[in-house]
N, C-alpha and C positions, 0 to 999 in steps of 0.2 A: 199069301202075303209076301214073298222070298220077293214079289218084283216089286214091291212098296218101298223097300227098304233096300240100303248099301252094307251096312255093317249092321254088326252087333254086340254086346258086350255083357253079358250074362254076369247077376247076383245074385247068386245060391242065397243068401240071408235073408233078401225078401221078395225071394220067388220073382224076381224082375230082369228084365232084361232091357239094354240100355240100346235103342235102336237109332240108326241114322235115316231121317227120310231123303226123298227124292231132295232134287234139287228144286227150287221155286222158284218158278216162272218169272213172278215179280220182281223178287232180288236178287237170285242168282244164289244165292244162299242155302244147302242143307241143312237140316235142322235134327234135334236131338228129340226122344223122349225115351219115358221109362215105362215100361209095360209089363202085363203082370205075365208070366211066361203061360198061365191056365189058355188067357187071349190068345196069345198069338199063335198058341196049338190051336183050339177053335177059327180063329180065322185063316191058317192054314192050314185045317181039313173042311174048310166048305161053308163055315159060320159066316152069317150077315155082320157087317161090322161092328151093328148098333145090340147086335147079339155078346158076339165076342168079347166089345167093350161098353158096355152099358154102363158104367161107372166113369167114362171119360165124354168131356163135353162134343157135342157136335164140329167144334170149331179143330179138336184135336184129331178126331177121326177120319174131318175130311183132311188135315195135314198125312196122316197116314196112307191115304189112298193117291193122293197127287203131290203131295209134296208143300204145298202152299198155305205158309204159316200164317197163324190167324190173322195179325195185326195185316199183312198182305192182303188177305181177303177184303177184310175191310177198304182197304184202298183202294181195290180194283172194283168192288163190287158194291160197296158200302155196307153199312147193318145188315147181318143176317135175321 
């Protein structure tokens, strides 16, 4: 996961960690989210993402892998 992401910003209090993704293709724009730190050890030792985060929606997972936040998706590609 270390090349999904630019930063990051670790919360001891609810086990999360405040990640910046790629940049998006669409807008140019990086984006934020917050992840449960259990995931992001799982997806950066070898976990499938839909493993790792099985609790976050498809639209989020694929922003984690490339960068391209949902509402973007939609635009280039329309309804998933």
């Amino acid at each position: 996961m270390t090349n999904a992401y630019y930063g990051s910003t670790m919360n001891d209090m609810n086990n999360t960690t405040l990640i910046e993704t790629r940049r998006c293709i669409h807008c140019g724009e990086n984006g934020f989210l917050e992840l449960s730190n259990d995931g992001i050890a799982k997806y950066e030792n070898g976990a499938l993402i839909q493993e790792a985060f099985p609790d976050i929606d498809i639209q989020m997972r694929e922003q984690i892998i490339s960068g391209i936040h949902p509402k973007c998706w939609t635009e280039i590609f329309g309804n998933p």
